[in-house]
C-alpha positions in Angstrom: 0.0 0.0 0.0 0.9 3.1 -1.0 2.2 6.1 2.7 -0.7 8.0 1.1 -3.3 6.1 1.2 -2.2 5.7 5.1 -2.3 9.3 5.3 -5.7 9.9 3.7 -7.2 7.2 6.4 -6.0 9.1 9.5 -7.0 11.9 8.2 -10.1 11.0 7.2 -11.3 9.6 10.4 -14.2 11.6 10.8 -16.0 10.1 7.7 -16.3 6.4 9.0 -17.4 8.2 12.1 -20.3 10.3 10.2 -21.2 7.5 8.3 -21.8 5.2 11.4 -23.3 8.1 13.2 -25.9 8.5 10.4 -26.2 4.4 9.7 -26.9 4.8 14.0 -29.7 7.5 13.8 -31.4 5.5 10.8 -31.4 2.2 12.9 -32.8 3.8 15.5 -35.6 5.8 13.6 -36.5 2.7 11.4 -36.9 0.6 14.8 -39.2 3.0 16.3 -42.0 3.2 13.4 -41.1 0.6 10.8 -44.2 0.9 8.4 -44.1 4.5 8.0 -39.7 4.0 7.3 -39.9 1.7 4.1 -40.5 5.1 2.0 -38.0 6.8 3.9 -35.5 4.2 4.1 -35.2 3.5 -0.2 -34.8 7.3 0.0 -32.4 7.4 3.1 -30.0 4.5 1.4 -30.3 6.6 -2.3 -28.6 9.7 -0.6 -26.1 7.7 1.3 -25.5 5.5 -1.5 -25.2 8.8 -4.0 -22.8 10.2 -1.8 -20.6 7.1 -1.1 -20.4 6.7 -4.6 -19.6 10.3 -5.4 -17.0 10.0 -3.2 -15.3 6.6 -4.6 -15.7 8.2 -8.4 -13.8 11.2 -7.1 -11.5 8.8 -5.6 -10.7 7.2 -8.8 -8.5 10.4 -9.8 -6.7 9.7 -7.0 -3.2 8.4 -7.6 -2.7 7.6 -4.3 -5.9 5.3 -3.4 -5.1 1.3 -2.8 -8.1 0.3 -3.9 -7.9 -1.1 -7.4 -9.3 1.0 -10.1 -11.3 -1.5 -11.8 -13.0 -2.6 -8.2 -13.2 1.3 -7.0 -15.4 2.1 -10.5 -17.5 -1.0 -9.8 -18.4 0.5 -6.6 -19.4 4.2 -7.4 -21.0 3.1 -10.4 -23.4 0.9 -8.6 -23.7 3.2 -5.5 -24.1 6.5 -8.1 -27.0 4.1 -10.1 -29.0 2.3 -6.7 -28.9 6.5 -5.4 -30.3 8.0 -8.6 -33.2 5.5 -8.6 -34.0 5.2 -5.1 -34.0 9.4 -4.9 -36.3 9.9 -8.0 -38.8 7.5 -6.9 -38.8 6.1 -3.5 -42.3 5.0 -3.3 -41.5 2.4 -6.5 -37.9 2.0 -5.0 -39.9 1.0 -1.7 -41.4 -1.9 -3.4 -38.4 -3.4 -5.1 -36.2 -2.3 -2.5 -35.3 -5.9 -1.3 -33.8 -6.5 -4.5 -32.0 -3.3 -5.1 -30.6 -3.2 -1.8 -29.7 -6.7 -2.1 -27.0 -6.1 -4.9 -25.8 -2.8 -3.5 -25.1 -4.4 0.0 -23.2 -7.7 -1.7 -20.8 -4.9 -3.8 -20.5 -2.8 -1.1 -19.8 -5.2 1.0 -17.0 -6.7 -1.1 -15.8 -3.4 -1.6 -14.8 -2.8 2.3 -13.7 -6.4 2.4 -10.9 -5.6 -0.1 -10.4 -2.3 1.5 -9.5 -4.1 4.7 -7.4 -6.7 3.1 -5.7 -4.0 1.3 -4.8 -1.6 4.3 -4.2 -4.7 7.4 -0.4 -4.2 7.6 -1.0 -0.4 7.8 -3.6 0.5 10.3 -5.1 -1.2 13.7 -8.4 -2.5 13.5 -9.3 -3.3 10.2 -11.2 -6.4 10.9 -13.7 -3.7 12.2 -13.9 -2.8 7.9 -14.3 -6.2 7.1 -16.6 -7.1 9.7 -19.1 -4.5 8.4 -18.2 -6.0 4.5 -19.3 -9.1 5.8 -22.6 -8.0 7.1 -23.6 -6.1 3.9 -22.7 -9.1 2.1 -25.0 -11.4 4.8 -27.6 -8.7 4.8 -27.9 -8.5 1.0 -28.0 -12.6 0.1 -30.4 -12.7 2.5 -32.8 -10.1 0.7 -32.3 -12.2 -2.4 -33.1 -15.2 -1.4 -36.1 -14.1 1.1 -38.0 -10.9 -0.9 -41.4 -11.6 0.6 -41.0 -11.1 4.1 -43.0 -9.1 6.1 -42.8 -5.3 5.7 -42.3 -4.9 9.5 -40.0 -7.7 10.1 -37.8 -6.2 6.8 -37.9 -2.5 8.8 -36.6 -4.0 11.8 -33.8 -6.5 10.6 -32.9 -3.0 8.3 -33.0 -0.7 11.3 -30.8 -3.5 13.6 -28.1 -4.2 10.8 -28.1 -0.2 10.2 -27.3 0.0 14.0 -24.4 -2.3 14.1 -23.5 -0.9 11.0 -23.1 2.7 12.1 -21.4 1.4 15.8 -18.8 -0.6 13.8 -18.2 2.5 11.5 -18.2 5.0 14.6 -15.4 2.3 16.3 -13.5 1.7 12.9 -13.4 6.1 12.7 -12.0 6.3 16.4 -9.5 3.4 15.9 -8.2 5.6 12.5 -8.3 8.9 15.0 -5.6 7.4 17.4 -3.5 7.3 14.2 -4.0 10.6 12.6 -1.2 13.2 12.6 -1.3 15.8 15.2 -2.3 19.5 13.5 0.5 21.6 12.7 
């Protein structure tokens, strides 16, 4: 791995924390009323998964990001496509969302899987990365193979994996934060 790409982690601490802190808040808020969250959530995942793959595409000009190319475009383009859809109609996105979600999860999953491979010699506490890779992966087979299950169970088992999403994001963000460089 490239000393920049261990740079841009530790300095960049505060995302995984942001993410987990908003994957946290929409656990919590799809646990409380699950019915009236199934609109909500397609449009809640379309925004974060716009941003997050925003962010990768604009990462892909980056000479210094470990992540291979080919596996970095994968990601944004699927994150970019799943966000359009599920922001410009979240009522239709609602009803398909099991299988939309489903495919997003499994490459976003593999996506922080590699990312933790890729940066285990470098930084403490990457299993934390993959742990959460693994879980999107779990979370998204499991839509596939199961579509038809309840609405309210589906809001729940979202709003729980959202949960320990966001908590293993918020711990993965503190681990980085004991690594980043002190201000000048």
């Amino acid at each position: 791995m490239q000393a920049g790409t261990v740079d841009e982690v530790r300095r960049s601490w505060w995302v995984s924390v942001l993410f987990g802190l908003i994957g946290i808040a929409f656990g919590l808020l799809t646990m409380a009323k699950p019915f009236q969250a199934l609109v909500a959530m397609a449009w809640a995942f379309g925004i974060f998964a716009l941003a997050d793959g925003i962010a990768s595409g604009l990462a892909l000009f980056d000479k210094r990001v470990a992540i291979p190319k080919p596996w970095l475009l994968l990601y944004s383009v699927a994150s970019i496509a799943f966000g359009v859809i599920a922001i410009g109609n979240p009522k239709a996105t609602a009803g398909i969302l099991f299988f939309m979600l489903s495919f997003w999860l499994i490459v976003a999953g593999m996506f922080r899987i590699v990312f933790a491979i890729r940066v285990r010699k470098e930084i403490v506490g990457e299993w934390l990365i993959a742990l959460s890779g693994v879980l999107a992966i779990v979370l998204g087979v499991a839509f596939l193979r199961n579509p038809a299950i309840g609405l309210f169970a589906t809001a729940i088992w979202i709003g729980a994996g959202a949960l320990v999403y966001g908590l293993l994001q918020v711990f993965a963000g503190l681990r980085f934060r004991k690594h980043a460089p002190l201000p000048a």
